[in-house]
Structure formats: structure tokens, C-alpha cells
N, C-alpha and C positions, 0 to 999 in steps of 0.2 A: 394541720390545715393552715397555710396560709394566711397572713393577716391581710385582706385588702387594702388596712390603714396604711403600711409599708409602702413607702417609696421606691422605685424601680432602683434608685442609686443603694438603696439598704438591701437591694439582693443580688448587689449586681457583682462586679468581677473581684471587688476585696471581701466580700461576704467571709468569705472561709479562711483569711488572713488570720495571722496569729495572733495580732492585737483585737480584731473583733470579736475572735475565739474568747481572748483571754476579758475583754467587757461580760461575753455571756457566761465565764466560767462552763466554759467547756476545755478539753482540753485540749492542749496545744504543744506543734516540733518543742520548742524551745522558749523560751520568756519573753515575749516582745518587750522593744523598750525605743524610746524614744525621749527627748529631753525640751521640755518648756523653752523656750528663747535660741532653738536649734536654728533657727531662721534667723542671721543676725551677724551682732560688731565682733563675733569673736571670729569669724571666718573673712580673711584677705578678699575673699570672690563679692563678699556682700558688699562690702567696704566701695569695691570699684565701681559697681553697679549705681549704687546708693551716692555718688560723689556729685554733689552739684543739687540736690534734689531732696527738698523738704520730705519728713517723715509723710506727712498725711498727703502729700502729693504723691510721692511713691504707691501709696496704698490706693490710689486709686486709678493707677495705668495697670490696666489687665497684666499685660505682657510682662511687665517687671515683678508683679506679684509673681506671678508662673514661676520666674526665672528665680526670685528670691526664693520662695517653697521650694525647690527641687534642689535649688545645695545644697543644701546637709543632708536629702535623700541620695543623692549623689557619692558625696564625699564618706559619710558615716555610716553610709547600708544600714539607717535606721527603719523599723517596720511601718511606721506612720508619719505622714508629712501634718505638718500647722499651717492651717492656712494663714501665708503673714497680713495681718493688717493693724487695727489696735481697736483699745475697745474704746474709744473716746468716736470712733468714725460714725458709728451711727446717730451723736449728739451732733457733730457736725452736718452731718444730712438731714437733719430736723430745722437747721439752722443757729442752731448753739456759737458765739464767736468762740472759737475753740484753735487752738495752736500750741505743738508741741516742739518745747525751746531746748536743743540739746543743752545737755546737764541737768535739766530741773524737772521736766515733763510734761505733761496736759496742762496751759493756765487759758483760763475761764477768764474770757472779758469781763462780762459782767455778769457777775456770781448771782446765784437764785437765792435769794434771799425772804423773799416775801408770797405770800399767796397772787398776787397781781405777776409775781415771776414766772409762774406755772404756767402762764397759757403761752410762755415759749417754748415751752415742751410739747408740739402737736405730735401726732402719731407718727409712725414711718411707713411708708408706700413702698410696695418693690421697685416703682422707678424712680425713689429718692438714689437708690444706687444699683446704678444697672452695673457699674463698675463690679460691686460683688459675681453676681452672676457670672457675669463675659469669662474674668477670671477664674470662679470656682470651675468652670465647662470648660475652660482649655484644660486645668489641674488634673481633671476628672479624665480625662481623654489621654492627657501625656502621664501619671502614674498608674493605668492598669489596675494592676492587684493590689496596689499600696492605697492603702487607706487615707483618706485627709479628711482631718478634725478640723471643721468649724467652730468658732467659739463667739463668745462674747462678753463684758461686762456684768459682774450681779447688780442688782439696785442701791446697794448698799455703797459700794467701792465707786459706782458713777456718781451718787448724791455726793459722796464726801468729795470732790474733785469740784463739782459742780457750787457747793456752797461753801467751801474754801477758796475756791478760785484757782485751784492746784494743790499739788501734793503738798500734805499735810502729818508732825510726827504727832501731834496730839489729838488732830481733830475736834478742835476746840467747839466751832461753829457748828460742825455735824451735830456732835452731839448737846450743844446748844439747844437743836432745833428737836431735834427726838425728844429730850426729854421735858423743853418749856413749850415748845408747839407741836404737841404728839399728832394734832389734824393733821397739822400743814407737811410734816414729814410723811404721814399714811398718806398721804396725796402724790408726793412726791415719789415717793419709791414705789406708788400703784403707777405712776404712768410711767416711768424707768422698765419696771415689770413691761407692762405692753409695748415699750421700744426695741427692747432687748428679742424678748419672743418672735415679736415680728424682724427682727435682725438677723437670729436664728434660723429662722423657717424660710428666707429668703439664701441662707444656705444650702438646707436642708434637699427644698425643691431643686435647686441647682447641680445636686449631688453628693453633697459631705457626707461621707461616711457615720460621723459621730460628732458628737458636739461637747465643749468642755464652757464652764461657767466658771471666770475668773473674778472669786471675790479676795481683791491683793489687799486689802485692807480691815476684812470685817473680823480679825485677830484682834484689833484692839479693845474689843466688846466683851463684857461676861455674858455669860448664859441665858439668863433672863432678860438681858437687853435683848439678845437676839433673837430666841424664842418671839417676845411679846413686839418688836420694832423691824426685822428685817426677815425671818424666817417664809413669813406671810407673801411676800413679795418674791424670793425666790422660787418658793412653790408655787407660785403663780406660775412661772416662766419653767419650769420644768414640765409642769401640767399643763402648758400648753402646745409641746411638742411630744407627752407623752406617747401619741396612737401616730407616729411617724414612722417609726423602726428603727430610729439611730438610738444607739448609746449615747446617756450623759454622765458626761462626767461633774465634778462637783469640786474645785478646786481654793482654798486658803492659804495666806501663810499666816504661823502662829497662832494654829486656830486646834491647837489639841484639847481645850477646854472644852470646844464646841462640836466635835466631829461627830459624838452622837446626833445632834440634832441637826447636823448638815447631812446625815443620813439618811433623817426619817424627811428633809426637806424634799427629796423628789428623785434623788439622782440614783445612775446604777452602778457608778464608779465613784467614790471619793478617793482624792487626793489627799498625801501623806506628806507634811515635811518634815525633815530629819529629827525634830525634838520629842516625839515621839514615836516608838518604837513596833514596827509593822503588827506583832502582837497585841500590843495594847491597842493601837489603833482597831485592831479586829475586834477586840471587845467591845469597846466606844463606839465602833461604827453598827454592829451588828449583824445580826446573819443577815445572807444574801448580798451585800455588795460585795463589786469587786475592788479593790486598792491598788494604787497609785502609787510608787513612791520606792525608795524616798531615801536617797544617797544625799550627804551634804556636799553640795556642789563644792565646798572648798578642798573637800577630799581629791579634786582632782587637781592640784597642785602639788600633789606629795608623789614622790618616784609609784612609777608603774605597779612595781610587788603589794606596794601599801593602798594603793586603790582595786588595785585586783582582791585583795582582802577583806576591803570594804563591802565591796561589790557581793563578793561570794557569803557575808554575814547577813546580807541583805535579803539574799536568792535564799538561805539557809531558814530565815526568820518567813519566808513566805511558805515554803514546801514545808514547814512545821505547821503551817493554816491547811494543808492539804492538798495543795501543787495546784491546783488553779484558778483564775480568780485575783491573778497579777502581774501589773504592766508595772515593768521595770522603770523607772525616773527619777530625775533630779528634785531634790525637795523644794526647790523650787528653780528660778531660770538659769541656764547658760549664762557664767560672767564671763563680760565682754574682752578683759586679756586671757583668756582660757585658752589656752594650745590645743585647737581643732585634731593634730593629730590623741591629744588623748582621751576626745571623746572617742575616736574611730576606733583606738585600742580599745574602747571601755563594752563599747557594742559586740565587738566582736567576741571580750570575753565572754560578756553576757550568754550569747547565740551559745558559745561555744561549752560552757559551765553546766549550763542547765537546759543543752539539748535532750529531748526525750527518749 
């Protein structure tokens, strides 16, 4: 029976795609595959588009979004498009001074530091960004059967940007604040939690297929930090688009310590990157998810034969889990000198490897 919770876009013409398929572990033609940062510096087409025009300006003219999303659907006949935006946009639609400097990335004017900084973090309204919307509704209208994931920031990976002031290799101040002002951080990453969700859902209703939770920094944490400091707040934001219909996915890097407990956090896909091995990851993560992953993107600088072997050790370690229940990806993003033609080889071997 049908769920009524289900959004019209969750049953609507990519339903039966092979990347959808492969979220529900049903099974599927061939391995869908699609690659993190496929929207982007490594393809000539973005570059031209993108020229004159700040990151977070681009993200929010509908029409340029469309245009960036659909290159690498385009060029790479990959199964699912990413919707391009970043996850810092819905800090700036709250009002956050927020500006991404090529070379360095999101810096925070003035960093959250103190509980009195908190009440710059008010909620998000759908018409803080109609921008999202206008965009995801053309996407949705000009890819048909092709799927597009939504995404967003975890609480974790926004707080350390937002209390650094930008990216950060030790996250000094983060975790400063986690473990000498444990309130003032549970404050923090609770209302991140309800920006995010409401970020999400504002896709969601729009159309997105599915949705993925980029936490690019919460690797640097053991177990029990995350457990007891960040888990809580992620499962917030999952459990709040749980009765939607979309698949979530659940994404890290260098988070093979934690991938158990990024599984029992809420999602129905976690993400794999390359340092741990699609097997173990199945152990770690548990029955019932599906997995993500997880070629090291640098393998795609080595001649054709040698990433096609990759590749095929990859597809080999998944259909030894059962055949399905895996979306083929980069263990983490698209690097930005990567020759577009050998993602388009890589796809195609995929489709063609592990056609059913």
C-alpha cells in the first residue's frame, strides 16, 4: 500500500531508476554510479559558465544551477544528477556573513563563538530561498527519469566552519567548544540540525529524488566523541525527513572508525571512502543499508586498463555483499584537473561490467 507520507516527486518518473532501485536494494539493469563534485572545475563547460561569477552568486540564479547540474548528466551518462549548490547557502540565507574565497573556502566573518552568537542562527523559511525551489522545478522537469539528489551540510561539518571561521586541519576551536562548553555546542549543532532539515525539505517538496548529508569533516572525531557530541543532531535531521519517501544517504571522509554508528544515525545509504574496503564497510555499517562508494578518485589518473581494474575490484567486492544495495562512487569528490573524458570511460565501464 502506498505511503501517503511520499511525496509525488518520490513516485514520480525516476522512481524505477537504477540508482533509486539500488538506495532500496532492489535490484537493478546495471550498478548505477554517479560521482560527488561531478558538477564542477574539472569539466571546460562549468568553467565557462562559472567565469565572472562568485561561488554563492552562481548558486543562487536558478537557470545556472539547471545548466551546471545537467553537464556531467550530459557529458558522462551518469544515473543521477547533484543538485549544484554548497552547504554553507543555507547559513547565508539565515544571515550568516558567509563568502567562499577561491583556494581556501567558506570563511565566516564573524565566527560563533559565544552563546550570545546563537541567536544569529534563526531558523530557515522556505522563502529564505526561493532560489532553491525555482531551480530544483526546472531540474525536475528537464531530467525526466534521471534522478537528482538534494543535499545538505551535517551539524557537525557547519559548526566547525562556523566556529573556525573556515576550513580548518585540526579544528582546534571546534573542539574547544565540544568538550569545555558541551551546552553551548548541544545548542549549536541542535539548531544546525533544524536549518539543515528545513534545507532539506525545502528540496524535498520541490522534487529531489533523494537526499545525501555531507559531513566532510566529522573524520576527525573518535567514536565516543561522535556517539555522545554529534550523532544526536544528525539523527535529528534524518528523522525529520524520515516519512518523506526520499532516500538518505549519509556521507564522510575518513570516517571508517565511525561508519557503524553513521548507520544506526538515521540514513539508508551510507557512503564509503576508499580507506576502507566495501566489505568491511558492510560489516561496520550493518544489515540493511545500502553503500556508496568507493574508488579512490586518484585512481583516475592512472592509464584506462588500471582504472578499469579498479573499478571492476570495486563492482567484484559489492556482488560478493549480494548484488544489490550499491551505487557505484568516488570515495569522495571529482578532483578539479581530472580529464572529464575519464570519468565518461569510467561510467560507461561501470554500466557495461555489471550489466544484469
Amino acid at each position: 500500500m502506498p505511503n501517503p507520507a511520499v511525496q509525488p516527486a518520490a513516485r514520480g518518473r525516476a522512481y524505477d531508476s537504477a540508482f533509486l532501485r539500488a538506495c532500496r536494494h532492489e535490484p537493478v539493469p546495471h550498478t548505477p554510479v554517479w560521482f560527488m563534485r561531478q558538477a564542477g572545475r574539472s569539466l571546460p563547460e562549468y568553467l565557462k559558465v562559472r567565469e565572472g561569477i562568485p561561488m554563492l552568486e552562481s548558486c543562487m540564479r536558478p537557470e545556472l544551477v539547471k545548466e551546471i547540474t545537467l553537464q556531467p548528466v550530459r557529458r558522462h551518462k551518469v544515473d543521477a544528477a547533484i543538485f549544484f549548490s554548497d552547504i554553507v547557502v543555507p547559513l547565508k540565507a539565515v544571515g550568516i556573513d558567509v563568502d567562499i574565497k577561491p583556494g581556501v573556502g567558506p570563511v565566516i566573518a564573524d565566527p560563533i563563538r559565544t552563546k550570545a552568537d546563537l541567536q544569529r542562527l534563526r531558523p530557515l523559511e522556505p522563502d529564505d530561498v526561493p532560489y532553491i525551489t525555482e531551480a530544483v522545478g526546472l531540474l525536475v522537469d528537464e531530467l525526466g527519469q534521471t534522478p537528482l539528489i538534494g543535499f545538505a551540510g551535517a551539524p557537525y561539518t557547519l559548526a566547525s566552519y562556523l566556529v573556525e571561521g573556515g576550513p580548518s586541519k585540526n579544528h582546534e576551536r571546534t573542539k574547544a567548544m565540544m568538550y569545555g562548553e558541551p551546552e553551548l555546542w548541544a545548542e549549536l549543532v541542535d539548531r544546525l540540525a533544524q536549518i539543515t532539515s528545513a534545507f532539506l525539505k525545502v528540496q524535498i517538496a520541490a522534487g529531489v529524488s533523494a537526499v545525501q548529508l555531507f559531513d566532510s569533516w566529522v573524520g576527525s572525531l573518535a567514536p565516543d566523541d561522535y556517539r555522545r557530541s554529534v550523532m544526536p543532531a544528525s539523527t535529528k535531521v534524518f528523522d525529520s525527513v524520515a516519512d518523506l519517501g526520499v532516500p538518505r544517504i549519509h556521507f564522510g571522509v575518513g570516517t571508517g572508525e565511525l561508519l557503524g554508528l553513521m548507520g544506526r544515525a538515521g540514513a539508508d545509504v551510507v557512503g564509503v571512502d576508499w580507506r576502507v574496503p566495501l566489505g568491511e564497510a558492510a560489516r561496520r555499517v550493518g544489515l540493511g543499508k545500502a553503500l556508496q562508494g568507493n574508488l579512490d578518485p586518484a585512481v583516475l589518473f592512472a592509464p584506462t586498463h588500471v582504472v578499469e581494474t579498479k573499478a571492476r575490484e570495486v563492482l567484484h567486492a559489492a556482488s560478493a555483499l549480494g548484488g544489490t544495495g550499491h551505487i557505484f562512487n568516488l570515495g569522495h569528490g571529482v578532483l578539479p584537473s581530472m580529464d572529464p573524458d575519464a570519468l565518461s570511460r569510467l561510467v560507461a565501464f561501470v554500466h557495461e561490467a555489471s550489466a544484469r
